[in-house]
C-alpha positions in Angstrom: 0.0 0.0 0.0 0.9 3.4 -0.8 1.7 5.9 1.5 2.0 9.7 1.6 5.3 11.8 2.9 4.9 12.9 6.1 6.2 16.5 7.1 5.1 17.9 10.1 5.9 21.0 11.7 5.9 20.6 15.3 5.1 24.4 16.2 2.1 23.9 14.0 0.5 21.0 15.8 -1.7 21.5 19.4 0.3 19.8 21.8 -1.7 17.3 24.2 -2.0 17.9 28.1 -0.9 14.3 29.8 -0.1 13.5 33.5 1.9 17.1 33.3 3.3 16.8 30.0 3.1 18.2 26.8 2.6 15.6 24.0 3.1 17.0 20.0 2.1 14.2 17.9 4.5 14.2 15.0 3.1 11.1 13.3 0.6 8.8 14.4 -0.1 4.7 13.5 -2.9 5.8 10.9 -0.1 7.8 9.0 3.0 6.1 8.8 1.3 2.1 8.8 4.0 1.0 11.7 5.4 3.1 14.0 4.1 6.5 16.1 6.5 9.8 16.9 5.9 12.3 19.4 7.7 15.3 20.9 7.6 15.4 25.0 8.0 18.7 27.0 8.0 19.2 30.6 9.4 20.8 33.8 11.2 19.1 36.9 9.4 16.5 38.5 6.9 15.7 35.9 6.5 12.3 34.7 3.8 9.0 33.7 3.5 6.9 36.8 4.9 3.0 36.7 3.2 1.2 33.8 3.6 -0.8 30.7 1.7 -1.4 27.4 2.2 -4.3 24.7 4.2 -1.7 22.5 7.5 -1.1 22.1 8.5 2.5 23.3 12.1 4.2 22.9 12.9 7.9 23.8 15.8 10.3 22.8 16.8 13.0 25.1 16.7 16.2 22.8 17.3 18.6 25.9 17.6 18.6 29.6 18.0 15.6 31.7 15.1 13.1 32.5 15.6 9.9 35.1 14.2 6.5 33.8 13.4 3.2 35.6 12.6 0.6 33.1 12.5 -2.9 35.2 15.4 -3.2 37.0 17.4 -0.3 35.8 17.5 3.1 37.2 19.5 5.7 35.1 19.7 9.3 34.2 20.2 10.4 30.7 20.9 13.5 29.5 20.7 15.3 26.1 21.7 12.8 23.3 20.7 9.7 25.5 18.6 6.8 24.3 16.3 4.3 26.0 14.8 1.3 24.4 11.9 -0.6 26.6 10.6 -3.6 25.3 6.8 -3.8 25.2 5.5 -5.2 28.5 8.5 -3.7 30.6 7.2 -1.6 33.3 8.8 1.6 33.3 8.3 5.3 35.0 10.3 8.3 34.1 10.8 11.8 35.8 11.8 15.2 34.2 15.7 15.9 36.0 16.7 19.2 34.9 14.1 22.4 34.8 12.9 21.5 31.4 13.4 19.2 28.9 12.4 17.3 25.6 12.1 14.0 24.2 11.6 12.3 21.3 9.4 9.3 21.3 8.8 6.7 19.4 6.7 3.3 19.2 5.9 0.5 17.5 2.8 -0.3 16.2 -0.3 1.6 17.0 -2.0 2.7 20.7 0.2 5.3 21.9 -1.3 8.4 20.1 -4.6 7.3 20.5 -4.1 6.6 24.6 -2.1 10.0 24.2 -5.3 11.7 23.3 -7.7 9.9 25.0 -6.1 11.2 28.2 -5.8 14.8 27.0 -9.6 15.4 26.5 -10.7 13.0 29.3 -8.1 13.7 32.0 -6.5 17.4 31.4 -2.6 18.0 32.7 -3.3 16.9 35.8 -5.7 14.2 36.3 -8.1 12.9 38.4 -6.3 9.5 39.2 -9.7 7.6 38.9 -10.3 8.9 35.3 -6.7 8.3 34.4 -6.6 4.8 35.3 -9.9 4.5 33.6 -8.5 5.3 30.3 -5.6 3.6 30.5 -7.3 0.4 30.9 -9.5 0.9 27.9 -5.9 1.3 26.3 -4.2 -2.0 27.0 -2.0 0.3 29.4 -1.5 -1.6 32.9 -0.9 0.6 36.1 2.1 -1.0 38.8 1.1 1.3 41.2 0.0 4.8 41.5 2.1 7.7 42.7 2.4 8.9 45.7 
């Protein structure tokens, strides 16, 4: 099947208000057939509680500093850092430096669509309840939820 070029301008694009962050879909399932990329931007702190989801997910560290826990490793990457988690992993991460931004990416469809589910359901910050609601509906499984 044919598909069209993709070129998206991520100033032009709404970003989407989840658990704190701000989510720019650069290309969704539904565009590219295979994989999803999204730009992530938030301040200190911020961050998804513990979870996984039967995608793959990978993230580059375009700025700042971010601390990931994917399973058993704990690490902090900064700017130019990579982290691959294999679908079903749980994994948690937290904004480190005063801002930053990462680049997503994931295989296979569900992340955009649980991406904006929780943007017009849930707001920036949630109601925990709601959250875990939707996340459900998305195939997304909850270890625990913050403190």
């Amino acid at each position: 099947m044919k598909r069209d070029v993709i070129i998206t301008n991520s100033a032009q694009v709404t970003p989407l208000k989840v658990f704190g962050e701000k989510i720019t879909i650069l290309a969704s399932h539904s565009q590219t057939g295979g994989y999803e990329v999204y730009q992530h931007d938030a301040p200190e702190g911020v961050g998804p509680p513990p979870h996984s989801h039967p995608w793959d997910e990978a993230f580059y560290v375009v700025d700042g500093a971010v601390n990931f826990v994917c399973g058993d490793v704990a690490k902090t990457v900064e700017a130019g850092g990579f982290v691959h988690v294999p679908a079903g992993t749980v994994h948690t991460f937290r904004y480190a430096s005063p801002t930053a931004r990462v680049l997503g990416i994931t295989s296979g469809s569900g992340a955009t669509v649980m991406f904006t589910a929780l943007d017009h359901e849930c707001g920036l910050t949630p109601d925990m309840d709601t959250a875990l609601a939707v996340l459900q509906r998305h195939d997304v499984d909850v270890a625990m939820q913050p403190a």
